[in-house]
The first five atom37 places (N, CA, C, CB, O) and aatype in JSON, in Angstrom:
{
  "aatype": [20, 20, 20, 20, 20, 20, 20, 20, 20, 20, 20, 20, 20, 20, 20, 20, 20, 20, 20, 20, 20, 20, 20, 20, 20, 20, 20, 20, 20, 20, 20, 20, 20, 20, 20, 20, 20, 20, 20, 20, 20, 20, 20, 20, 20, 20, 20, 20, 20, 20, 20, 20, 20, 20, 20, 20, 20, 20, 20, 20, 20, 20, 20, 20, 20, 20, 20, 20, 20, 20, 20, 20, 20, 20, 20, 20, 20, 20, 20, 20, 20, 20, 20, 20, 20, 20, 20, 20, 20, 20, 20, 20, 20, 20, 20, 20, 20, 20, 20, 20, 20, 20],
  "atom_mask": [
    [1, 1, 1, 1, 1],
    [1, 1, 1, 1, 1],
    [1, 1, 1, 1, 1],
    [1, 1, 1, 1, 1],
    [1, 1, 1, 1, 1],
    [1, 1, 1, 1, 1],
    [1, 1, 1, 1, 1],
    [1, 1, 1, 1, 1],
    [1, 1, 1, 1, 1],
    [1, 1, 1, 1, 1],
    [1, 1, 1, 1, 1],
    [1, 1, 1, 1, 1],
    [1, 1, 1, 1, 1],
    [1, 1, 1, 1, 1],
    [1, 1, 1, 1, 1],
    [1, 1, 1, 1, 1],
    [1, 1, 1, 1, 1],
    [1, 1, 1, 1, 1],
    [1, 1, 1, 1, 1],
    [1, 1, 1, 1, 1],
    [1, 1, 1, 1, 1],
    [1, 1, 1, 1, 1],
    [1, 1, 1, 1, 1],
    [1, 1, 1, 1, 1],
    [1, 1, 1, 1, 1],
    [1, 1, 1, 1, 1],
    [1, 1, 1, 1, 1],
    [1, 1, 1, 1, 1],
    [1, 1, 1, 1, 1],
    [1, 1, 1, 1, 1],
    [1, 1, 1, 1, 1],
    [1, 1, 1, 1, 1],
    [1, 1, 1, 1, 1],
    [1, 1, 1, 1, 1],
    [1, 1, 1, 1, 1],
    [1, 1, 1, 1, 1],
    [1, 1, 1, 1, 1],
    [1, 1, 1, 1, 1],
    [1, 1, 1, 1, 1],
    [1, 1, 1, 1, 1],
    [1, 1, 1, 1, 1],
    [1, 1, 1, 1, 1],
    [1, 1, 1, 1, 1],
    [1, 1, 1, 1, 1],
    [1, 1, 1, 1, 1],
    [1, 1, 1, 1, 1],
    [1, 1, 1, 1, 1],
    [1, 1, 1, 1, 1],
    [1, 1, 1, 1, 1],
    [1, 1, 1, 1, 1],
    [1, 1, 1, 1, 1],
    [1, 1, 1, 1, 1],
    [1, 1, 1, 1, 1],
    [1, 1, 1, 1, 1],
    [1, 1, 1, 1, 1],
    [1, 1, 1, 1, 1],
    [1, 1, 1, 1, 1],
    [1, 1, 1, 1, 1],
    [1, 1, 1, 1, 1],
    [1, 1, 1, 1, 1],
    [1, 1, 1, 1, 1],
    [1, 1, 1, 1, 1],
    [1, 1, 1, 1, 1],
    [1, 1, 1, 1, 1],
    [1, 1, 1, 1, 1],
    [1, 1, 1, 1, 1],
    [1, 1, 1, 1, 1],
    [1, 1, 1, 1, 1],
    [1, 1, 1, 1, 1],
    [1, 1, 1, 1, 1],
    [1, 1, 1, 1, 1],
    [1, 1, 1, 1, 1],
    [1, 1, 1, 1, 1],
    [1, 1, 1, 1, 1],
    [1, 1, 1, 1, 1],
    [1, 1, 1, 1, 1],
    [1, 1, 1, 1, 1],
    [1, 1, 1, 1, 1],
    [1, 1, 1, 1, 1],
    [1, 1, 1, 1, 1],
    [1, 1, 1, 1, 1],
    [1, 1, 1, 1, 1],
    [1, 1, 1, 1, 1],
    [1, 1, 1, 1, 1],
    [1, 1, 1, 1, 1],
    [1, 1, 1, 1, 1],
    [1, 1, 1, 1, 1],
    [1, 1, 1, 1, 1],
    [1, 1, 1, 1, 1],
    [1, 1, 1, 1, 1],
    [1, 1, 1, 1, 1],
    [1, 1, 1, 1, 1],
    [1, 1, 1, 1, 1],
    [1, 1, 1, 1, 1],
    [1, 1, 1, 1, 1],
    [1, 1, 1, 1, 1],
    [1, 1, 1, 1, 1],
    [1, 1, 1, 1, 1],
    [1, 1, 1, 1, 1],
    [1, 1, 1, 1, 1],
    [1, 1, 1, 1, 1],
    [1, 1, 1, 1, 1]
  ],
  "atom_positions": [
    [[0.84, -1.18, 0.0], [0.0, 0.0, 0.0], [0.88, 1.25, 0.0], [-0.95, 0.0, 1.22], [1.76, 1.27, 0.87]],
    [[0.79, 2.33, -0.88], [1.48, 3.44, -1.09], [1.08, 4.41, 0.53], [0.92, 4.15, -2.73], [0.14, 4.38, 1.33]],
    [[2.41, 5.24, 0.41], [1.91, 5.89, 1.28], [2.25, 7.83, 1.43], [2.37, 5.0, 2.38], [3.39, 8.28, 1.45]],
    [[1.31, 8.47, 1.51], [1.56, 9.84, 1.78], [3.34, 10.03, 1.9], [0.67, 10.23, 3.27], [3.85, 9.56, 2.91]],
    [[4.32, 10.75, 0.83], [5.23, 11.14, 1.7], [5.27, 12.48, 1.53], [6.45, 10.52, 1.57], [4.54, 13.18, 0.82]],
    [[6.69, 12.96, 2.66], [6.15, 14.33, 2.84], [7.78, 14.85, 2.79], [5.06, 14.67, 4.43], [8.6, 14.09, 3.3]],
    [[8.23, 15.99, 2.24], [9.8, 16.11, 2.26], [9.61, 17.68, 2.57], [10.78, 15.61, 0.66], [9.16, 18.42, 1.69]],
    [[10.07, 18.28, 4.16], [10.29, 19.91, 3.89], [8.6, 20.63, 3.79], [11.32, 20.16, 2.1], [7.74, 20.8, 4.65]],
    [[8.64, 20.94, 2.35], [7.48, 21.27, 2.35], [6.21, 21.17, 1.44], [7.69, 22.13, 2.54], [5.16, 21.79, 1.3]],
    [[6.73, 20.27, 0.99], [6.23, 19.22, -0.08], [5.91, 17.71, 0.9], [7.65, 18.96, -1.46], [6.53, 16.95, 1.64]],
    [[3.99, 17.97, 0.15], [3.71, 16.5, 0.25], [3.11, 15.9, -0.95], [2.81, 16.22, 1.39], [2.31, 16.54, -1.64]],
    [[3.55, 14.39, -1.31], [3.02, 13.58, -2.44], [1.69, 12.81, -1.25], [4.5, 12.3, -3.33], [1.55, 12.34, -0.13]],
    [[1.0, 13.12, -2.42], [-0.1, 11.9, -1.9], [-0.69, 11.12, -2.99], [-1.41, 12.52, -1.09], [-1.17, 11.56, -4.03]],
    [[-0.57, 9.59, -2.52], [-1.35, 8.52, -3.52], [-2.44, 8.94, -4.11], [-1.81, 7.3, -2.89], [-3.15, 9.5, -3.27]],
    [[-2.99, 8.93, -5.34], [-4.15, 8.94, -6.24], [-4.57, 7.94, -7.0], [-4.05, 9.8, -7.01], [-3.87, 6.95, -7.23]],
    [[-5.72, 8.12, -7.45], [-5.95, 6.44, -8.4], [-6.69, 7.22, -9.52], [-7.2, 4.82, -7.51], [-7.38, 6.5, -10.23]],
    [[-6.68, 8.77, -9.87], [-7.2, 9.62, -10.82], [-6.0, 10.87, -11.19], [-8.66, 10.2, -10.19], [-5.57, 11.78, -10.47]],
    [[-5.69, 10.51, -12.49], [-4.53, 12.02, -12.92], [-5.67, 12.85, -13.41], [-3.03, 11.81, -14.46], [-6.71, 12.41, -13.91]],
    [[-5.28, 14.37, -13.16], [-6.19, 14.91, -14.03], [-4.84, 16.03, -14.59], [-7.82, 15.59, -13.21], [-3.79, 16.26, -14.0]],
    [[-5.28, 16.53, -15.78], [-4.4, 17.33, -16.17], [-3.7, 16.98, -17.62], [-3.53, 17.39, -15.09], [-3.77, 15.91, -18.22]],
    [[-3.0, 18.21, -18.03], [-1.8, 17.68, -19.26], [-0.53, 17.15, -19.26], [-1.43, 18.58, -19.99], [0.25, 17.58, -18.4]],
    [[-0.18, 16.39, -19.96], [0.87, 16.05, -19.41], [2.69, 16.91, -19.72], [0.7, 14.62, -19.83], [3.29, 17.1, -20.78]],
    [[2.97, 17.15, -18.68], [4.35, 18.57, -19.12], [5.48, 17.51, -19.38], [5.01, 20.02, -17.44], [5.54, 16.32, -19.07]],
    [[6.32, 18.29, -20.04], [7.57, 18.12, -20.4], [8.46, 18.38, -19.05], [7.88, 19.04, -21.62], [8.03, 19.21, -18.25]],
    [[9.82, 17.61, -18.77], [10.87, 17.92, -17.88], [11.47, 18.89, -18.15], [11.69, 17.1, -17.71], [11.45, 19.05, -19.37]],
    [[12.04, 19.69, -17.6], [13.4, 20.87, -17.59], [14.68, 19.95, -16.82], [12.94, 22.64, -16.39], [14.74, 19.33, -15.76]],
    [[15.4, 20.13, -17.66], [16.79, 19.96, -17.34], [16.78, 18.68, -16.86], [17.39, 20.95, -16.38], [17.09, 18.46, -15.68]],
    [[16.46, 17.79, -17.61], [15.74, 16.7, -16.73], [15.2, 15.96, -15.41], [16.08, 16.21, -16.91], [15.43, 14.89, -14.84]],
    [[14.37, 17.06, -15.22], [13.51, 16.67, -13.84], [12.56, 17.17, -13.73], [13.97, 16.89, -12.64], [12.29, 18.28, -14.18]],
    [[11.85, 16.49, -13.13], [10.63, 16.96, -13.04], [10.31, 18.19, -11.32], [9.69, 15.36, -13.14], [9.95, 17.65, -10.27]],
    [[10.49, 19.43, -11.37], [10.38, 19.94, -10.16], [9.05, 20.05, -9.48], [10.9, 21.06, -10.24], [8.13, 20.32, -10.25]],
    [[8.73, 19.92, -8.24], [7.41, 19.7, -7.67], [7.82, 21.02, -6.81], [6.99, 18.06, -6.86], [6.81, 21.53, -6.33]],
    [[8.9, 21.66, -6.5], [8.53, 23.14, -5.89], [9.65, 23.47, -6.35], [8.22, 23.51, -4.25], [10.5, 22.75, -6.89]],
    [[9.67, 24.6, -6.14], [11.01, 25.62, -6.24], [10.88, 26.69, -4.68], [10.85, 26.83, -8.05], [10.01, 27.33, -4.09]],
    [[12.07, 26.44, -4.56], [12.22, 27.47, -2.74], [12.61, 28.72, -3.55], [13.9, 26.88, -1.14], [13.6, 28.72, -4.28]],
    [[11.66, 29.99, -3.36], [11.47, 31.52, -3.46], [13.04, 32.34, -2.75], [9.83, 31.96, -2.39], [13.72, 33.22, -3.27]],
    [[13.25, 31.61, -1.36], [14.4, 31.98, -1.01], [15.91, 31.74, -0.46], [14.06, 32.36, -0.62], [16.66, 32.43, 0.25]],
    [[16.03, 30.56, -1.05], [17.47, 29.53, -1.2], [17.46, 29.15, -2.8], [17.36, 27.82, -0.1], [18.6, 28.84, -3.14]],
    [[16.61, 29.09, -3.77], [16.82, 28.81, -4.68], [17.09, 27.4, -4.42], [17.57, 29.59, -5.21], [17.85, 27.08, -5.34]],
    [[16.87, 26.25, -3.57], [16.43, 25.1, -3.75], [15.49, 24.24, -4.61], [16.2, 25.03, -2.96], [14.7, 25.08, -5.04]],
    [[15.08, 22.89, -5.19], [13.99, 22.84, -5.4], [13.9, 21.04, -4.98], [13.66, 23.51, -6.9], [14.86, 20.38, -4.58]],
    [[12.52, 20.51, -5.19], [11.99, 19.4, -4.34], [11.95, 18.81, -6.13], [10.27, 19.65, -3.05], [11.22, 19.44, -6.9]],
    [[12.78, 17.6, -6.67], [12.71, 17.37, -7.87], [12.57, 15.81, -7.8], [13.85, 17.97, -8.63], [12.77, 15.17, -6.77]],
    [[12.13, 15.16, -9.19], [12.54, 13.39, -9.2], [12.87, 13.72, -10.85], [10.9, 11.81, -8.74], [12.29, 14.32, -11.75]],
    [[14.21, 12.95, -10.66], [15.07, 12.96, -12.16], [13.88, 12.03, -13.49], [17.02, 11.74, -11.82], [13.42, 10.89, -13.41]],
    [[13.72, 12.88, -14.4], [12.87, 12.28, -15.61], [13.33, 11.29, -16.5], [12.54, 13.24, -16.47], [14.16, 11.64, -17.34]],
    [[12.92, 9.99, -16.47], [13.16, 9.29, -17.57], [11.67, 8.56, -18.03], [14.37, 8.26, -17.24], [10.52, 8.94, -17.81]],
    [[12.15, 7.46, -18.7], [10.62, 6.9, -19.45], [9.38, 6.36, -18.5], [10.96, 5.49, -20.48], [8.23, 6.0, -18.74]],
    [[10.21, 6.46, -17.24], [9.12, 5.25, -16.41], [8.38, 5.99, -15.68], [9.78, 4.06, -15.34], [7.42, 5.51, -15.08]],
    [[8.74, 7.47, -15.61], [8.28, 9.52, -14.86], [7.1, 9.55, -15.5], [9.44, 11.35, -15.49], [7.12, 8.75, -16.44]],
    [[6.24, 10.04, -15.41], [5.92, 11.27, -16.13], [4.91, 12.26, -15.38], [5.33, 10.88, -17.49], [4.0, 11.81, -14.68]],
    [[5.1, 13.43, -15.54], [4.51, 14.68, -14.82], [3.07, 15.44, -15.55], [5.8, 15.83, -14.82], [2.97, 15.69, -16.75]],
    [[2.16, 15.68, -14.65], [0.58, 16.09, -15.37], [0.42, 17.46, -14.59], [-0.99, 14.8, -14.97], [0.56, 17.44, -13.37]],
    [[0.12, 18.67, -15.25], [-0.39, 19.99, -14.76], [-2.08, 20.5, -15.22], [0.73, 21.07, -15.38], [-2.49, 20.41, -16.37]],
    [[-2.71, 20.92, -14.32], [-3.95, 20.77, -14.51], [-4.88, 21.54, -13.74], [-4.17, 19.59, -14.41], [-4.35, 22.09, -12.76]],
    [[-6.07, 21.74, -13.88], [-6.99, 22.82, -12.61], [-6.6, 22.12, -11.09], [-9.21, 22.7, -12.85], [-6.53, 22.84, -10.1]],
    [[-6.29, 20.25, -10.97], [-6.52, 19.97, -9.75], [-4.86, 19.86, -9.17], [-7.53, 18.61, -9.65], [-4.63, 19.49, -8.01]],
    [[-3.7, 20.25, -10.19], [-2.36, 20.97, -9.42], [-1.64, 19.43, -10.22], [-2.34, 21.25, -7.03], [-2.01, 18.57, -11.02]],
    [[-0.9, 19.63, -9.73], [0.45, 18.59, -10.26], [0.33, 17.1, -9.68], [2.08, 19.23, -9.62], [0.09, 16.82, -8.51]],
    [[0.5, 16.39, -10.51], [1.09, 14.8, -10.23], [2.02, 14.63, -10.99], [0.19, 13.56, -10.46], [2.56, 15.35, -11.83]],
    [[2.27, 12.89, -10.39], [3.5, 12.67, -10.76], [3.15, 11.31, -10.52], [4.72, 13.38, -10.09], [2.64, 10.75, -9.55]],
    [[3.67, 10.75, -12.07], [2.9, 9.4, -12.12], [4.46, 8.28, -12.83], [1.09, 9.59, -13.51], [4.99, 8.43, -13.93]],
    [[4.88, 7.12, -11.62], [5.87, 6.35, -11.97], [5.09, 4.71, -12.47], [6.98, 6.36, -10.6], [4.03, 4.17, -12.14]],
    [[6.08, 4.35, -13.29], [5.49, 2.94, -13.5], [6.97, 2.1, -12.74], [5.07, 2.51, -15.53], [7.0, 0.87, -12.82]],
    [[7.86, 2.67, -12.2], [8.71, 2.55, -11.19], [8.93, 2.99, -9.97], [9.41, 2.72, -11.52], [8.24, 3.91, -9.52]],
    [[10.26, 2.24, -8.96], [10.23, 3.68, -7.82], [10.92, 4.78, -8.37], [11.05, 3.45, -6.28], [11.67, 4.75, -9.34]],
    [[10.48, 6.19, -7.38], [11.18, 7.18, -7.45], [11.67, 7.77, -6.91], [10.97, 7.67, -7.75], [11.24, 7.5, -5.78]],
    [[12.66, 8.81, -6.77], [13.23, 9.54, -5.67], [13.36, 11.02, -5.58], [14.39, 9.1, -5.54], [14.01, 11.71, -6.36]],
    [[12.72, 11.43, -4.59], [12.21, 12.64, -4.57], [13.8, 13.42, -3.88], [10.58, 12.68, -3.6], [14.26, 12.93, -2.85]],
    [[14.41, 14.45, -4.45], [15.37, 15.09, -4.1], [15.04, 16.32, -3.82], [16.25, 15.01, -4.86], [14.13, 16.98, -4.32]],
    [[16.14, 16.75, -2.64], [16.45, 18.27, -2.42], [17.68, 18.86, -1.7], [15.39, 18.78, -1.71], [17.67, 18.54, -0.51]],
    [[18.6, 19.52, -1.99], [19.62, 19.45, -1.46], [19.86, 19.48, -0.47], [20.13, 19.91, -1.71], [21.06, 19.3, -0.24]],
    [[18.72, 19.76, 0.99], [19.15, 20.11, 2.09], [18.04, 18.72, 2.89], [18.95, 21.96, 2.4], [17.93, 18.68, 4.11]],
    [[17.37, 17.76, 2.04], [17.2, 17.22, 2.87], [17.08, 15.81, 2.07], [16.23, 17.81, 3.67], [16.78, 15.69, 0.88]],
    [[17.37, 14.86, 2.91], [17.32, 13.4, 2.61], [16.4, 12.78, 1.21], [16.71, 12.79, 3.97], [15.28, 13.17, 0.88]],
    [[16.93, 12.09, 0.77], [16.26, 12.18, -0.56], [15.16, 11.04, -0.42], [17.35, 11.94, -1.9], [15.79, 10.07, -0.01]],
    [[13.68, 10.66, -0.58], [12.7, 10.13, -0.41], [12.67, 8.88, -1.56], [11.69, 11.17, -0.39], [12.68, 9.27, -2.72]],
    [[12.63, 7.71, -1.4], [11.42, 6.91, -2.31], [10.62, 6.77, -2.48], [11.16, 6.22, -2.47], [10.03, 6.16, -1.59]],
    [[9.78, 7.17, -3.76], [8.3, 6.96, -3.65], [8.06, 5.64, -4.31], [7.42, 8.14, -4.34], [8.84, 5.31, -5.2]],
    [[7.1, 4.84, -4.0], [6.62, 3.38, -4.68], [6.14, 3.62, -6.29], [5.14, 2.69, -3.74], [5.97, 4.8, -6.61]],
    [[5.97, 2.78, -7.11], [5.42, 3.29, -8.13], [4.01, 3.68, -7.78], [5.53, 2.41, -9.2], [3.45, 3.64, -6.69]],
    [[3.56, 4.07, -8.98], [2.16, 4.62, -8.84], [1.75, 6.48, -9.1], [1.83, 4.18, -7.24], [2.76, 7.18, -9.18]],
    [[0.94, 6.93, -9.18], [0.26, 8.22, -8.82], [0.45, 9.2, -7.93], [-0.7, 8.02, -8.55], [0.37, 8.78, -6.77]],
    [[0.75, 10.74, -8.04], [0.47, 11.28, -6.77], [0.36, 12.64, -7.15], [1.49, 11.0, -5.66], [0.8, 13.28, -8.11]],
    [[-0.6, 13.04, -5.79], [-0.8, 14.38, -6.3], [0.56, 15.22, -5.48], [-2.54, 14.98, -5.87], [0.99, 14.57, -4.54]],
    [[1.16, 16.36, -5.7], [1.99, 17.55, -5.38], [1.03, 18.29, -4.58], [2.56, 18.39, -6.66], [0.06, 18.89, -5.04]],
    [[1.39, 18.22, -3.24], [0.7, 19.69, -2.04], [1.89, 20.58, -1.4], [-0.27, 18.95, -0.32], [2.63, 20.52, -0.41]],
    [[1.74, 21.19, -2.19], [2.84, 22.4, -1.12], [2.04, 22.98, -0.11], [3.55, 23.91, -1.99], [0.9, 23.34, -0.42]],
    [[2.71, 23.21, 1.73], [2.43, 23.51, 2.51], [1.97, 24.71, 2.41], [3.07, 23.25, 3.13], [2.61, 25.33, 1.56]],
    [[0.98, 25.46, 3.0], [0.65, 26.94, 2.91], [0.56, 27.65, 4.43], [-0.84, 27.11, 2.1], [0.08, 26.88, 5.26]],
    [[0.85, 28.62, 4.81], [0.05, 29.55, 5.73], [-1.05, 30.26, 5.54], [0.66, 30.37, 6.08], [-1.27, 31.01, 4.6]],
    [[-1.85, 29.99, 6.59], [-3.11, 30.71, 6.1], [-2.84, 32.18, 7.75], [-5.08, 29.19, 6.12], [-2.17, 32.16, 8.78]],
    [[-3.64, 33.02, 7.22], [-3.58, 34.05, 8.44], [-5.07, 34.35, 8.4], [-2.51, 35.52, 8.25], [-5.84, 33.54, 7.89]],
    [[-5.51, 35.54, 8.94], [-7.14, 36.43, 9.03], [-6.98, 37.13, 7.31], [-7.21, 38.19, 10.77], [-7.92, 37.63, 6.69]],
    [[-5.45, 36.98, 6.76], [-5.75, 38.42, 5.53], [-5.43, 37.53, 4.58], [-4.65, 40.11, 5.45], [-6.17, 37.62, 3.6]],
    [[-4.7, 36.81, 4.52], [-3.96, 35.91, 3.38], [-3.9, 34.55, 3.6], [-2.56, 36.27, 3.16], [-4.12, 34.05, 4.7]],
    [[-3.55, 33.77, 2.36], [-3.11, 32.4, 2.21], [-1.9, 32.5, 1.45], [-4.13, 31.48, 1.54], [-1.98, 33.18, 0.42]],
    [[-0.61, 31.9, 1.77], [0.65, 32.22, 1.38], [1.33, 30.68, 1.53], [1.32, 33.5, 2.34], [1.26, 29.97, 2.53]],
    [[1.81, 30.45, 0.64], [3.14, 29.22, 0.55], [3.99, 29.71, 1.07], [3.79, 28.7, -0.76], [4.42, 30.85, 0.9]],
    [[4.56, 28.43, 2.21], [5.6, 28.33, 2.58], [6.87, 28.34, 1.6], [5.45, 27.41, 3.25], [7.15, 27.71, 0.58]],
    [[7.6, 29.47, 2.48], [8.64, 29.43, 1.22], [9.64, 28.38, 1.89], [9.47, 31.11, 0.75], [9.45, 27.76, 2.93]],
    [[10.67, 28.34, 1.09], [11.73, 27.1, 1.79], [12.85, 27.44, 1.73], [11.82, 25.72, 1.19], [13.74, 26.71, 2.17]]
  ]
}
């Protein structure tokens, strides 16, 4: 059974529905955040077995292998094969809703 992982400030969660188009990699990877103020980012390297969907319901990331979710400052994750949706953490306040930057 797959399970929720969570890296920093990025969480993947299992799905059994992609919705969306499917994007092309940069530089080969697929990035699931970019940090606003380290210039970090939360990536899994693209090859045939990847592939990445953008869409009204936000990003997945769909392996027909495992994968490994990278970032330079923190431990790099395996995900099982399968589906998942991309949640970046947010703050909410009384005035705003704002992403955590990283």
């Amino acid at each position: 059974m797959r399970k929720a992982v969570r890296q920093g400030d990025v969480m993947l969660i299992p799905v059994e529905t992609i919705t969306g188009e499917r994007i092309a990699p940069m530089k080969r990877r697929y990035t699931v955040a970019e940090g606003e103020q380290t210039g970090h980012h939360h990536s899994i390297a693209a090859n045939a077995a990847i592939a990445a969907f953008l869409g009204p319901d936000g990003q997945f990331i769909e392996g027909s292998k495992k994968m490994k979710l990278s970032h330079q400052e923190h431990s790099a994750l395996t995900l099982d094969e399968g589906a998942y949706q991309v949640i970046q953490q947010r703050r909410a306040s009384d005035h705003e809703v704002t992403r955590i930057a990283d």
